[in-house]
PAZAPA-4460 file (N, C-alpha, C; in steps of 0.05 Angstrom, whole numbers, plus 32768, in hexadecimal, padded with zeros to 4 digits):
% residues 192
    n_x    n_y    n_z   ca_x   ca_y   ca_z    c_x    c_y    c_z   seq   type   mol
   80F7   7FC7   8013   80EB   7FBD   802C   8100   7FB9   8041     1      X     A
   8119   7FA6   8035   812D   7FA5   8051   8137   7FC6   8053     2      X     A
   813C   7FD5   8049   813E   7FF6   8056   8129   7FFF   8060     3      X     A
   8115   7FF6   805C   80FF   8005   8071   8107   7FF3   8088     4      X     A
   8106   7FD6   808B   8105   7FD1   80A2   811D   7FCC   80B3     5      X     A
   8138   7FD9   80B1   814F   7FE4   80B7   8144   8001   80BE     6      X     A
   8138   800C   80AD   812A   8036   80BD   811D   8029   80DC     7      X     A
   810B   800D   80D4   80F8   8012   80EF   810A   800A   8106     8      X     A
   811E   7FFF   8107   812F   7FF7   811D   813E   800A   812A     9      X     A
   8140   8022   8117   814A   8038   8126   813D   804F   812A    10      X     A
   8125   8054   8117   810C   8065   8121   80F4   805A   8123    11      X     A
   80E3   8061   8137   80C8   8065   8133   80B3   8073   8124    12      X     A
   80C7   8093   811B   80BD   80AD   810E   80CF   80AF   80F5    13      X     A
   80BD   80B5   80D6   80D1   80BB   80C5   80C1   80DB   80B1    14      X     A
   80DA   80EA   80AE   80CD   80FA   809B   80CC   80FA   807F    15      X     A
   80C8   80F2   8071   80C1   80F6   8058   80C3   810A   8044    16      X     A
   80D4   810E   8030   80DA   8128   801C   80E3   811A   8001    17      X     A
   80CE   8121   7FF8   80D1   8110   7FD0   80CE   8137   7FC1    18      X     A
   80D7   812B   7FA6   80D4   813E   7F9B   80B2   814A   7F93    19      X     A
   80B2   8165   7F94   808F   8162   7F8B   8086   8167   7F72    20      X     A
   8093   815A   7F68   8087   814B   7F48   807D   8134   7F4C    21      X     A
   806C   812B   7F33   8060   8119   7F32   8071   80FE   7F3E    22      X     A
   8094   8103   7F3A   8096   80E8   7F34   809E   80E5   7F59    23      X     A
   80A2   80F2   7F6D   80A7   80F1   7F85   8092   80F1   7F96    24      X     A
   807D   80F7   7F85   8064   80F4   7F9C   805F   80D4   7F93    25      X     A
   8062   80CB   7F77   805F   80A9   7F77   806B   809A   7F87    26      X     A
   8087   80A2   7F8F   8093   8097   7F97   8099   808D   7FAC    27      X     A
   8082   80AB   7FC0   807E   80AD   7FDD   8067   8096   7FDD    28      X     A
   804F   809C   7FCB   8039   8086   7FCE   8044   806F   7FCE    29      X     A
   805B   8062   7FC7   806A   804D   7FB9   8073   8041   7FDB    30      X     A
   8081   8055   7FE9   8093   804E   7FFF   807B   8047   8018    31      X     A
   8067   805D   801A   8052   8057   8031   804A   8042   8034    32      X     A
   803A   8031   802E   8037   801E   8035   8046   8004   8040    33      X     A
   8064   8007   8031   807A   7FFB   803E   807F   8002   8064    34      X     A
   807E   8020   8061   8088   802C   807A   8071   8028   808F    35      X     A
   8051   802D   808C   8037   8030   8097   803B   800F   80A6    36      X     A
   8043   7FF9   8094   8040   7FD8   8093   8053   7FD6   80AD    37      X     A
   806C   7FE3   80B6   8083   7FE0   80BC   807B   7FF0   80DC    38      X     A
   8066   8002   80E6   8065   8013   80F9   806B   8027   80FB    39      X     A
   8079   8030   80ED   8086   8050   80E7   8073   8061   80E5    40      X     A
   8077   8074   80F9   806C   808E   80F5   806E   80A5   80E3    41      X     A
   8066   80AB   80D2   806F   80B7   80B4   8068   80D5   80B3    42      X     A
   8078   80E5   80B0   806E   80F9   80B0   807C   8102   8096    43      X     A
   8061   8118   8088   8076   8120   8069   8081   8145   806B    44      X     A
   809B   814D   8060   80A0   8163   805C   809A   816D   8041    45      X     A
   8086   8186   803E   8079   818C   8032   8095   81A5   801F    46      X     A
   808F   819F   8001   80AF   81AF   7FF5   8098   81CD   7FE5    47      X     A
   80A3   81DE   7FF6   808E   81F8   7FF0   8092   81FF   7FCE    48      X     A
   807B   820E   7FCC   8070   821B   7FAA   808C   821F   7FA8    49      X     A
   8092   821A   7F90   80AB   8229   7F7F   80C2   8216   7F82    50      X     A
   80C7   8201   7F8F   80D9   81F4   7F95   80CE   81D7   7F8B    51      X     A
   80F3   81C8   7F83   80E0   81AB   7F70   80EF   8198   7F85    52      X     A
   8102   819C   7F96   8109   8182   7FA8   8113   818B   7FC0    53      X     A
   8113   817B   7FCF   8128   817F   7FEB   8144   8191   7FE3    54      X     A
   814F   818C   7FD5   816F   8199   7FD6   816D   81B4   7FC9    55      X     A
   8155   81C2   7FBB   8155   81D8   7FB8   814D   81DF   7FD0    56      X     A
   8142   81DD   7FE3   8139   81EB   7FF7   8158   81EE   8004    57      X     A
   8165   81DC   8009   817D   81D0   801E   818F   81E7   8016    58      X     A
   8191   81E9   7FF8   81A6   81F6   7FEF   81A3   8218   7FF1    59      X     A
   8183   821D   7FEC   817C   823A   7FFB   8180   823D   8018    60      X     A
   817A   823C   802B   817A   823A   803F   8176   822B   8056    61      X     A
   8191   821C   805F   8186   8205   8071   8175   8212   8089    62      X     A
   8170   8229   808F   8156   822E   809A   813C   8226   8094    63      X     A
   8133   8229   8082   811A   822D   8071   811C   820E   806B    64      X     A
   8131   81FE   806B   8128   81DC   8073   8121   81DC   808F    65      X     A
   8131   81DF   8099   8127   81DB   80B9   8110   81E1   80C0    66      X     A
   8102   81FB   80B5   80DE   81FC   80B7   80D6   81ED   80A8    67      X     A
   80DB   81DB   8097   80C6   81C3   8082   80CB   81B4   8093    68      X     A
   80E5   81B4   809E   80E1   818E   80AE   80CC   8198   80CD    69      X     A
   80D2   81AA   80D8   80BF   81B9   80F3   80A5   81BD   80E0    70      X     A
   80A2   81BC   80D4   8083   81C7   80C9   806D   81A9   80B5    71      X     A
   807A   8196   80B9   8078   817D   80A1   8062   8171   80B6    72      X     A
   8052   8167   809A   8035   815E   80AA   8031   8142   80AF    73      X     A
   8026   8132   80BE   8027   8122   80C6   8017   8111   80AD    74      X     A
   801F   80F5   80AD   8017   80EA   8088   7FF7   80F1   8087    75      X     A
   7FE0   80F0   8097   7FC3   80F5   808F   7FC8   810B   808A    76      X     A
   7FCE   8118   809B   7FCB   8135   8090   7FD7   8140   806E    77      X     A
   7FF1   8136   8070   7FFD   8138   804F   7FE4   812B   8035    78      X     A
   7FDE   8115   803C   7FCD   810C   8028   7FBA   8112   8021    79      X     A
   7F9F   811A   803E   7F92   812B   8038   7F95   8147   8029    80      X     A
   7FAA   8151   802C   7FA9   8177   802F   7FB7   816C   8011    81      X     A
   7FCA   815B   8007   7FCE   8151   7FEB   7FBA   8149   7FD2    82      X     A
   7FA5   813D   7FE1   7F8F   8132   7FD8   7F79   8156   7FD0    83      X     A
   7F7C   8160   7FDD   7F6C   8179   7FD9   7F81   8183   7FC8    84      X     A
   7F90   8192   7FBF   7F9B   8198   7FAD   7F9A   818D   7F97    85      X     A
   7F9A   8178   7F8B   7F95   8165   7F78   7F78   8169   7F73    86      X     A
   7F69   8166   7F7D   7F48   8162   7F7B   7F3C   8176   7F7D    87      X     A
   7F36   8185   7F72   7F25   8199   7F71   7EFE   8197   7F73    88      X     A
   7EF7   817D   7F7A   7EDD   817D   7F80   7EE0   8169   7F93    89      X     A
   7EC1   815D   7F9F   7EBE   8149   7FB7   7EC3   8135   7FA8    90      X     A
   7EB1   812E   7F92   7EB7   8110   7F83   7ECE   8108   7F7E    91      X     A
   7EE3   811A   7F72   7EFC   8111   7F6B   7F0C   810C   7F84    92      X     A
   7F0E   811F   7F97   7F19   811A   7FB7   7F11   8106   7FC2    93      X     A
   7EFB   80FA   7FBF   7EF1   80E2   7FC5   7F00   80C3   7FBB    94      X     A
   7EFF   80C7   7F9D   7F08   80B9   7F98   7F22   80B3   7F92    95      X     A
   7F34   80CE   7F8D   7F49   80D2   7F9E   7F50   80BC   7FB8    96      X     A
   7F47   80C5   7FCA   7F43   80BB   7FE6   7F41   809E   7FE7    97      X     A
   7F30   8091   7FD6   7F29   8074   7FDB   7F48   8065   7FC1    98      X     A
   7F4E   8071   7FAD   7F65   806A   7FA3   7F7F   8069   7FB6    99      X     A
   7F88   807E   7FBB   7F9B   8082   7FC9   7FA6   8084   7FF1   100      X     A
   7F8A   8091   7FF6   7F8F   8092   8018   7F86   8084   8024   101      X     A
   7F67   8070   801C   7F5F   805C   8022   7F73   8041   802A   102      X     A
   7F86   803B   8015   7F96   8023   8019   7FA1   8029   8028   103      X     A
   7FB1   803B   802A   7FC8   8042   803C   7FBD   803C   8058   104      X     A
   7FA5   804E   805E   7FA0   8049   8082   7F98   8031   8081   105      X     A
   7F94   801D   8072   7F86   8008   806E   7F9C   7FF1   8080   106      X     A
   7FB7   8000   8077   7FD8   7FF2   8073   7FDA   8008   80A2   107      X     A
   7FD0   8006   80A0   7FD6   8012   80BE   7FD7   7FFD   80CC   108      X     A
   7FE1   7FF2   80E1   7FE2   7FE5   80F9   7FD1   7FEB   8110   109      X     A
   7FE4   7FF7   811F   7FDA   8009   8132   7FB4   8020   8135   110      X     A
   7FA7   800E   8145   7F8D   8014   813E   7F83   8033   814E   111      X     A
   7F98   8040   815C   7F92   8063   8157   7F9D   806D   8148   112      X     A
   7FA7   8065   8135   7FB6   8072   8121   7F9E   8071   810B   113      X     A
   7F96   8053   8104   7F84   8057   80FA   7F68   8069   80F8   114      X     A
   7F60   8064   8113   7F50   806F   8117   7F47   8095   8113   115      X     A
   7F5E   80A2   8121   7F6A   80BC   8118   7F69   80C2   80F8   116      X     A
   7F73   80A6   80E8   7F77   80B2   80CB   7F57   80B3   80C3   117      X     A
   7F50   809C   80C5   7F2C   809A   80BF   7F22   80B6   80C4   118      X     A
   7F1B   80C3   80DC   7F13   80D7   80E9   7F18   80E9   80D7   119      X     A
   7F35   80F2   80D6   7F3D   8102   80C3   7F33   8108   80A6   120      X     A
   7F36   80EC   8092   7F2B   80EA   807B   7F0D   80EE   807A   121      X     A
   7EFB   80E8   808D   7EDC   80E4   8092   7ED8   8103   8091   122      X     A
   7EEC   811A   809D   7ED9   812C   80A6   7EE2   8135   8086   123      X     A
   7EFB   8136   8079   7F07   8140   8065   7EF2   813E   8047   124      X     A
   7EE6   8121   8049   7EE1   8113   8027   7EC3   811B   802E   125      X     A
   7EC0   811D   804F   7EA5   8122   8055   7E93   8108   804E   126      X     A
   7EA0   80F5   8057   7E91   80DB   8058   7E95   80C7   8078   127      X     A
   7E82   80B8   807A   7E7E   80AE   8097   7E91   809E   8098   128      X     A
   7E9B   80A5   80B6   7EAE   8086   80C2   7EAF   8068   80B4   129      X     A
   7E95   8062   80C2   7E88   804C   80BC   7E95   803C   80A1   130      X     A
   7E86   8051   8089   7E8B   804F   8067   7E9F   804C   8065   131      X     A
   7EC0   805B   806F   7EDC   805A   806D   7EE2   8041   8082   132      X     A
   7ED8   803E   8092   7EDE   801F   80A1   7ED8   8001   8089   133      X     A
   7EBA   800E   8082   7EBC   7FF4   8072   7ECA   7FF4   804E   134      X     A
   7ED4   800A   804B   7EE5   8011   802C   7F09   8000   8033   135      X     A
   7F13   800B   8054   7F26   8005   8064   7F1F   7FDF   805C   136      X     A
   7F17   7FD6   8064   7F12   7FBD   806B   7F14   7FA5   8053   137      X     A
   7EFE   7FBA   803C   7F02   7FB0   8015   7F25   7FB5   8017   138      X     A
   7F2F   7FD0   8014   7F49   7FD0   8009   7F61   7FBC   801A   139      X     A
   7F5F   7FB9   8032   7F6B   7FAC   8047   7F73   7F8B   8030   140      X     A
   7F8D   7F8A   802E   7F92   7F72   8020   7F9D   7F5C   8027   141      X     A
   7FA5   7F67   8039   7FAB   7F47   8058   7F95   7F37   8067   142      X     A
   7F86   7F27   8053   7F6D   7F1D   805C   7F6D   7F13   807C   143      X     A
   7F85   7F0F   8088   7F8B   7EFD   809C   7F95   7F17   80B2   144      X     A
   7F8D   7F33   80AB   7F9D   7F4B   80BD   7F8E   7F40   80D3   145      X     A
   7F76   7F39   80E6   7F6F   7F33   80F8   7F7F   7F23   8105   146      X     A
   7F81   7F0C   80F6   7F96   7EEF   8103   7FAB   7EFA   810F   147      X     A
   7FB4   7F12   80F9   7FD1   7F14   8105   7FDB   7F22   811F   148      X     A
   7FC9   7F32   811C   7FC6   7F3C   813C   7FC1   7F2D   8159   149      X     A
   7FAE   7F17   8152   7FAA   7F0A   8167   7FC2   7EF5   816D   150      X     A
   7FCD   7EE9   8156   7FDE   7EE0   8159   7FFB   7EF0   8160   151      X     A
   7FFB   7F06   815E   8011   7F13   8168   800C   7F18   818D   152      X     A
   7FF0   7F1A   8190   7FE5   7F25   81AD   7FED   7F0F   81BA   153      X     A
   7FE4   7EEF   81AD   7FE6   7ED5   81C3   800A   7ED4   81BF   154      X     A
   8018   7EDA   81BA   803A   7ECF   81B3   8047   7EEB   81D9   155      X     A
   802E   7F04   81D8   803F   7F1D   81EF   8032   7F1A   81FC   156      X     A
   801E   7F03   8201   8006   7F08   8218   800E   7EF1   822C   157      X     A
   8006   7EED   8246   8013   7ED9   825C   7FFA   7EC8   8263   158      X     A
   7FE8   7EC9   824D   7FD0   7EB7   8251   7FC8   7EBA   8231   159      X     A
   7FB3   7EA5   8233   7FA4   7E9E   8221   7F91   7EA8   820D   160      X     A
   7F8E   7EB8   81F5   7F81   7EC7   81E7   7F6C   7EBB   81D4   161      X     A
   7F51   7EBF   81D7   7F43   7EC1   81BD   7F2F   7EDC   81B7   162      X     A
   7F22   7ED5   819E   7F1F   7EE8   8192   7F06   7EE1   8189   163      X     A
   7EF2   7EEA   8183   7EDB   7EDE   8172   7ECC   7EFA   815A   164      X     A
   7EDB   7EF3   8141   7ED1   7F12   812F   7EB6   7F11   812F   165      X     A
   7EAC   7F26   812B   7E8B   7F36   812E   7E81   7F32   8115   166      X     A
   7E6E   7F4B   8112   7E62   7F45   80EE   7E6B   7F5F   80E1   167      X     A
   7E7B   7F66   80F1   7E85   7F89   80E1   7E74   7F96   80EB   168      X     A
   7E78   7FB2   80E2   7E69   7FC8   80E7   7E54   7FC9   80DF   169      X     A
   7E3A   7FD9   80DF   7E29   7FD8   80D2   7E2B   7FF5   80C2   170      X     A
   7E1A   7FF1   80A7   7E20   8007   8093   7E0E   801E   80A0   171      X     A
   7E04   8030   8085   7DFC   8045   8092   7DDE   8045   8095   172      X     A
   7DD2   8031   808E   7DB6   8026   8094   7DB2   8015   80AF   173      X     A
   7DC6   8010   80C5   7DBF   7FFE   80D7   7DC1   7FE1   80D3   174      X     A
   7DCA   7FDA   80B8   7DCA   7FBF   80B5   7DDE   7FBA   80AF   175      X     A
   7DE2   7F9C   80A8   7E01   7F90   80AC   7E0D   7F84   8088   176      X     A
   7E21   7F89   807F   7E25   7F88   806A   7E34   7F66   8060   177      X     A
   7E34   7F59   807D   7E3D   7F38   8079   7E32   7F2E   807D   178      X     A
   7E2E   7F11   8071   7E19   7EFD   8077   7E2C   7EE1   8082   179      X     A
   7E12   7EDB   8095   7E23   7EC3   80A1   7E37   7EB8   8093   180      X     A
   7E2E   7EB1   807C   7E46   7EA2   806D   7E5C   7EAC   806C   181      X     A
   7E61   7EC8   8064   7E74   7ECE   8062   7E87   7ED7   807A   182      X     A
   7E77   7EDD   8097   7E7E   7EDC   80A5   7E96   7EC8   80BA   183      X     A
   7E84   7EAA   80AA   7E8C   7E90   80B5   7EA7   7E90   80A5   184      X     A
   7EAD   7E99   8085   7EC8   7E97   8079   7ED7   7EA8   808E   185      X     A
   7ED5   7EBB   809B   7EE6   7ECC   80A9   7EED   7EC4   80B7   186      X     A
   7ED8   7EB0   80CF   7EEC   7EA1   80E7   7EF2   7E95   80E7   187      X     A
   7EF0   7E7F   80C6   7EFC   7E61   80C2   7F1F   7E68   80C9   188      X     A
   7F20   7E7F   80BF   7F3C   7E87   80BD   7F48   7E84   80DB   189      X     A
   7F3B   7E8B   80F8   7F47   7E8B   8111   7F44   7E6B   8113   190      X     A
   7F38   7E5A   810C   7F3D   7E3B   810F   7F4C   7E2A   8104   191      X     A
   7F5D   7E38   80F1   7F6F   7E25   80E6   7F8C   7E29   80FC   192      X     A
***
């Protein structure tokens, strides 16, 4: 964690290159959420058929790196287009998707970033916004991610901030999936 957040002090943008074996793609799932938590823009370099790490490529031709790092996809894109390789049907890509790419955007900050990855995954798993807003929301494990924002907004703002949370989205029937009660636990949290 303190080397990621020494990366973010000197980048905004990072590329990404693990080996593509099993044990480098864990290890990438391992680091993202550190880096996603931190604001970093992540982009992964993709290590072509036939090759098992960065330094065989390097050692063939530092050309043919130079097109992985010019050619490396931006992290939705890697996970998706990763996630299809792995999965060979909708159910498994799905659930795929709710294991692994779900948390991650979940771990996003920045709410066009999010929003872009949603879009992305929605058209991909072929499931609605909405459904991945409220899967985003279950996996989301910072019960207090709201607070923190507002409280980060009133600390840069030159006036006075409140906030009053809604009832969520509504599902794909038009109706609402919280009940007062549980609603009321949500804003107890902006009154303390």
């Amino acid at each position: 964690t303190e080397h990621a957040k020494i990366l973010r002090r000197l980048a905004e943008k990072v590329y990404l290159s693990f080996d593509s074996d099993a044990a480098g793609i864990n290890a990438m799932f391992r680091i993202l959420p550190i880096l996603i938590e931190l604001d970093i823009d992540v982009y992964v370099i993709k290590i072509p058929e036939g090759k098992k790490d960065p330094a065989d490529i390097v050692l063939e031709s530092e050309a043919l790196w130079v097109d992985c790092v010019n050619t490396a996809l931006s992290l939705v894109d890697f996970l998706i287009d990763y996630a299809k390789t792995q999965n060979s049907n909708l159910k498994d890509l799905r659930n795929f998707a709710d294991t692994h790419i779900v948390p991650i955007i979940a771990k996003m900050t920045k709410v066009m970033n999010r929003a872009h990855a949603v879009n992305m995954l929605s058209r991909a798993i072929e499931i609605p916004e909405e459904t991945l807003y409220m899967a985003i929301l279950e996996k989301d494990q910072n019960k207090n991610y709201s607070k923190k924002y507002i409280e980060e907004l009133s600390e840069k703002a030159p006036f006075n901030i409140s906030a009053y949370p809604n009832a969520g989205l509504p599902n794909q029937f038009g109706e609402y999936d919280e009940t007062p009660e549980s609603n009321g636990n949500d804003v107890e949290v902006y009154l303390k």
